[in-house]
N, C-alpha and C positions, 0 to 999 in steps of 0.2 A: 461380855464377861471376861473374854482372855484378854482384852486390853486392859482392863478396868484390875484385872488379877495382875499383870505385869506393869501397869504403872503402882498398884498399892505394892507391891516387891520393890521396888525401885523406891518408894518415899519410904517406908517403913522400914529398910535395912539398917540391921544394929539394932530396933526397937520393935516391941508390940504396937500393932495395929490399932489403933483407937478407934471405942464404939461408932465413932463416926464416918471411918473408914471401911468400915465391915458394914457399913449398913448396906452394902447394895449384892451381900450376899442371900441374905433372909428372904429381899426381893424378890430376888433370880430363882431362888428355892420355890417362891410358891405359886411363879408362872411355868413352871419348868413342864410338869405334867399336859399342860394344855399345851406348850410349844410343841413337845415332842408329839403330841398328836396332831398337832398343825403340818409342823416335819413330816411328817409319816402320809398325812392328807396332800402336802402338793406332792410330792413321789407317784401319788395315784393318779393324780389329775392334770399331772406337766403336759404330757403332751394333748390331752385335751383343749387344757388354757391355750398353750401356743397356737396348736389349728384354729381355735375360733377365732383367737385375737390376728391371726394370718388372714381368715374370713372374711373379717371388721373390716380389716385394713384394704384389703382387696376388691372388697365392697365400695366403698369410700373413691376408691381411684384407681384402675384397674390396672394402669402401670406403675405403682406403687414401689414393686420391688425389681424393675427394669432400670439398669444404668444405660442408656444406648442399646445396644444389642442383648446384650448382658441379663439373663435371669440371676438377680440375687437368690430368691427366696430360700433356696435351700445355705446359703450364709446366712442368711436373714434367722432362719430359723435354729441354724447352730447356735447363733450369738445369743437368742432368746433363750433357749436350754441352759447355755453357759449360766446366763445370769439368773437363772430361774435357780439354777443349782445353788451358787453361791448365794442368792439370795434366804433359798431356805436354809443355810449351814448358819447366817448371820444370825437369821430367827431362833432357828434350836439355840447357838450360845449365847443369845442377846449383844450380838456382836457386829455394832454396826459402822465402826470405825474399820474394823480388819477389813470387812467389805469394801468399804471408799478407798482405803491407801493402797489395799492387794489387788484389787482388781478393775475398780470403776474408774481411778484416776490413769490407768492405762487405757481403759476401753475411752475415755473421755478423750484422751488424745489421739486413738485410732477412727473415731469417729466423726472427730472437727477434720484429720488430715484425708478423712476421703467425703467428707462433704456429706455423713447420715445424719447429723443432730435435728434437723427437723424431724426425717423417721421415727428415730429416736423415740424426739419429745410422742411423739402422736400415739406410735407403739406401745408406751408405757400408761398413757391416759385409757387408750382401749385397753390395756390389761388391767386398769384397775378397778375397770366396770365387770369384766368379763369373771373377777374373782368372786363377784361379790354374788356369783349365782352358784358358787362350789364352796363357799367356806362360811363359816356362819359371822355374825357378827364379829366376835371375840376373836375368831380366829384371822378377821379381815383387820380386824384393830394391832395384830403383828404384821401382817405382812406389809399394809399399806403406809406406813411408814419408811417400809426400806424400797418399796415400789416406787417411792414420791423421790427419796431421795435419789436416786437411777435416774428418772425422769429429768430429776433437776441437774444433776451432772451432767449427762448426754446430750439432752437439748440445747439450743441456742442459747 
């Protein structure tokens, strides 16, 4: 929404806004109540998600979040928070550009230059199972699109 609001400022300066330009506000307007209670839903449920999907993943390979001597998980788990955060701020303002440019295309390169995009990818696939037992359809129809696209930038 705040990209889509600053590039229509940006085309529209000096003139009115044509209906065709405004259409993606009436949109935004009548997912807005269900976002914010999607919003409001992972706030309760963040670190739920995170533990299981920590579980998952721990389950699967049990040195999973071991570099050498090295216990990640509690990195592991901050980076998951991070994204989990900004993930649901993209949700509330239907903003999923600010998401990729502000945050993912830096974590994409902190993550190829220490070698997680496998993690990554795997991490993101188990969180998208692991939602679909806390949010209902509709509300899994917001987020798993900015989960996919995470998945896809981080990964390999």
């Amino acid at each position: 929404m705040l990209s889509q609001m600053q590039r229509l400022s940006f085309e529209a300066e000096g003139r009115y806004a044509s209906d065709e330009e405004l259409r993606f506000i009436p949109e935004f307007l009548k997912t807005y109540e269900l976002r914010l209670q999607t919003y409001q839903k992972l706030q309760v449920i963040e670190s739920t998600v995170i533990q299981q999907v920590h579980e998952k993943m721990k389950a699967k390979d049990p040195g999973f979040f071991q570099s050498g001597n090295r216990d990640l998980t509690a990195k592991c788990k901050r980076d998951a928070q991070l994204t989990w955060r900004a993930s649901a701020a993209a949700l509330l303002i239907n903003d999923h550009d600010t998401l990729r440019e502000q945050l993912l295309i830096w974590y994409q390169t902190v993550s190829k230059a220490v070698g997680s995009q496998r993690a990554c990818g795997s991490a993101y696939v188990v969180m998208q199972d692991v939602i679909q037992q806390h949010l209902t359809p509709q509300q899994v129809s917001f987020l798993s699109p900015i989960l996919e696209m995470t998945r896809s930038l981080l990964s390999d």
